[in-house]
N, C-alpha and C positions, 0 to 999 in steps of 0.2 A: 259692355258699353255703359258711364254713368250717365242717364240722360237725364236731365230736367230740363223737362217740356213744359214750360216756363205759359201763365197762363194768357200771357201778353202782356202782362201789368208795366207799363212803363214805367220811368223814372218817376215820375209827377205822381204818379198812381191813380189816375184821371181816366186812363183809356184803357180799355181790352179789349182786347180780341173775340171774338167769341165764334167758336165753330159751329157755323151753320150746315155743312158738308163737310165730308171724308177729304181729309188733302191727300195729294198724290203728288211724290215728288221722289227723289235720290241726291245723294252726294254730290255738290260741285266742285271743281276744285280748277278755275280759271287761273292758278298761279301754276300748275302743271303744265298748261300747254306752252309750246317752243314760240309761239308766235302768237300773234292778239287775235283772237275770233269770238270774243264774247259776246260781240250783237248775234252773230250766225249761232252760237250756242243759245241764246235766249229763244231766236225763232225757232230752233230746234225743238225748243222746252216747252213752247207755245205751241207748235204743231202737233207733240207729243201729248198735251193736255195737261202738261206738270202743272200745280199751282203752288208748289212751295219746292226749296233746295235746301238743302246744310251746307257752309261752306266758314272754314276758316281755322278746322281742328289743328290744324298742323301748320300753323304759320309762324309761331315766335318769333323764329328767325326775320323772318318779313317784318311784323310789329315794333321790334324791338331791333334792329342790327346791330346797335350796340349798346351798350349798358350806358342809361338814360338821354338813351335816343328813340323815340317812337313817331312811327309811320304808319298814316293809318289814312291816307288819300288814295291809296290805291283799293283798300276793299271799300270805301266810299263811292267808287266809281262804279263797281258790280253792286251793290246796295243798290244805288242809283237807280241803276239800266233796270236792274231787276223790279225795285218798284214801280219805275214808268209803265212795266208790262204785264202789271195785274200780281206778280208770283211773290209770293210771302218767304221768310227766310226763317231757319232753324240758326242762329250762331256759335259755333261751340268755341269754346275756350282753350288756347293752342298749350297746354302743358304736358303734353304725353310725349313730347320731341322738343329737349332741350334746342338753344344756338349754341355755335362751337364758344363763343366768348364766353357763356355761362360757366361750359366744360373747360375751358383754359383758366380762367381766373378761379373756380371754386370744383375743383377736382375731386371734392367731396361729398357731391352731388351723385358721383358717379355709384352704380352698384356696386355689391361688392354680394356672391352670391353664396349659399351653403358648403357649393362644392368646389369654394376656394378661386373661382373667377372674377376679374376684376374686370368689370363692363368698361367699356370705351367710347369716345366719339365716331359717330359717324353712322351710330343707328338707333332706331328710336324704341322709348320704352325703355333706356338705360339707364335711369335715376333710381334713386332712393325714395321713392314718396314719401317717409317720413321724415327725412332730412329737413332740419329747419331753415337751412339756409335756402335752398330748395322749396318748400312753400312760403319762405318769405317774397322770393323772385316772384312767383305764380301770384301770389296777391295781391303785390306791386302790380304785374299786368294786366290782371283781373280787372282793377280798379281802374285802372286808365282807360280800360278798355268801354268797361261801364259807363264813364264819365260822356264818354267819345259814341257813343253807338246806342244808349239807351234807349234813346228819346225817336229811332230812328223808324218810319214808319211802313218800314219791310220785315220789320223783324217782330215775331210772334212769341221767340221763345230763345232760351240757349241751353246746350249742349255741355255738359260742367266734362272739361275732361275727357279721352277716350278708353276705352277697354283697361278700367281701372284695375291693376292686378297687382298684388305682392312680388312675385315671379321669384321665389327664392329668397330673397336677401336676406344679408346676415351683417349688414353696417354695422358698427358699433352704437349706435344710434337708436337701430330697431332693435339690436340685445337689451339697452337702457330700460327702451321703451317695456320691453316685455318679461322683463327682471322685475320690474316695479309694478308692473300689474300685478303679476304673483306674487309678489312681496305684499302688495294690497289684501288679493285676495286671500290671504292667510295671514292677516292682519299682526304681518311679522316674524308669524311663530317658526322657523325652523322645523320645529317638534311634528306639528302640523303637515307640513308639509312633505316631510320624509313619510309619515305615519300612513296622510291618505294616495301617495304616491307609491307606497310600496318598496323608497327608497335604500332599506337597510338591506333588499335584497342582493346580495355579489357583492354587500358595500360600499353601495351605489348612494348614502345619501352626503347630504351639502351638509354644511355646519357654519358656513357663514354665505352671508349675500353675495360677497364681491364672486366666490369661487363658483355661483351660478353657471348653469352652463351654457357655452358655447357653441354655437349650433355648427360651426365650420369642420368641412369634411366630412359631418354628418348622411351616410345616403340617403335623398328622399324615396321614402316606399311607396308606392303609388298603390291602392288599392282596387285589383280583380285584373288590372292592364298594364301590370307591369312590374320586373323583379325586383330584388332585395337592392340590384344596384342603380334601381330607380328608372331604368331602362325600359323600352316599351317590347309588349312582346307582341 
């Protein structure tokens, strides 16, 4: 999980938070249930002792349902209830679970993994995090979302993101990306490169950029928990 536990600073940069006790709280996620009980879940949280909740990592879809369209009255509503009742908010930022319009209109977003799998709609965590087009969307609702919730005074802190991970990929994109970092990191040289790579071994080395390698099909070895074919044992 990336968390920044944001120190309260609001927009204005005038107020903060300051923690006088240990908060006590968990995950809410009042867009999960079939039916409206958020007062009855607040008394719950109050009876339980909570003073703070996270809520809103996985809502894009909600925020945003279609591409510049943003909705943002409904977690207004839980902000609300919640500030009337004393309980402070973590926000996290919904990027980790694209909406299907993202995935319809820019299919390029979607993964694509080492071992040759092309991630799809319909579960989350199947982007490209380095996709530009893909953190371009994320910034865009970042910022709205800042604009819209900043200043809002249940909220202590936000949540950048969830369980930020690579998870394999091999986009053309992250190849780019990691072509050119070694292409940096050996400021060019080829020579270099094969020399402290060990490359000329089997005939293994590169002799120009572009022919760099491709990591697809590649098996990942997992080390001490699992075999050659990346499998867990």
């Amino acid at each position: 999980m990336a968390l920044a536990f944001a120190i309260g600073a609001y927009a204005d940069h005038q107020t903060v938070y300051h923690f006088y006790k240990p908060l006590y709280g968990a995950a809410y996620y009042s867009e999960y249930t079939p039916t409206d009980r958020l007062d009855e879940d607040i008394r719950l949280m109050k009876q339980a002792g909570l003073t703070v909740v996270r809520v809103g990592e996985s809502t894009w879809s909600l925020f945003k349902p279609h591409d510049g369209q943003f909705e943002f009255a409904w977690m207004d509503r839980i902000l609300d209830k919640l500030n009337a009742a004393g309980i402070k908010v973590i926000l996290g930022t919904p990027t980790y679970s694209i909406p299907s319009w993202l995935a319809r209109e820019h299919p390029e977003v979607l993964s694509h993994t080492v071992d040759d799998r092309q991630s799809y709609y319909g579960i989350r965590q199947n982007m490209d995090i380095y996709n530009a087009t893909y953190r371009q969307y994320c910034e865009r609702l970042i910022r709205k979302m800042m604009e819209h919730f900043a200043k809002h005074p249940a909220i202590i802190g936000y949540q950048v993101d969830n369980e930020v991970e690579v998870r394999g990929i091999d986009n053309p994109d992250y190849l780019e990306g990691f072509r050119n970092y070694i292409r940096q990191s050996f400021n060019n040289n080829l020579d270099s490169l094969n020399r402290r790579w060990g490359l000329n071994y089997w005939g293994m080395n590169i002799n120009s950029w572009e022919v760099f390698y491709d990591r697809r099909r590649i098996p990942i070895l997992l080390t001490n928990c699992g075999g050659r074919d990346g499998t867990a044992r």
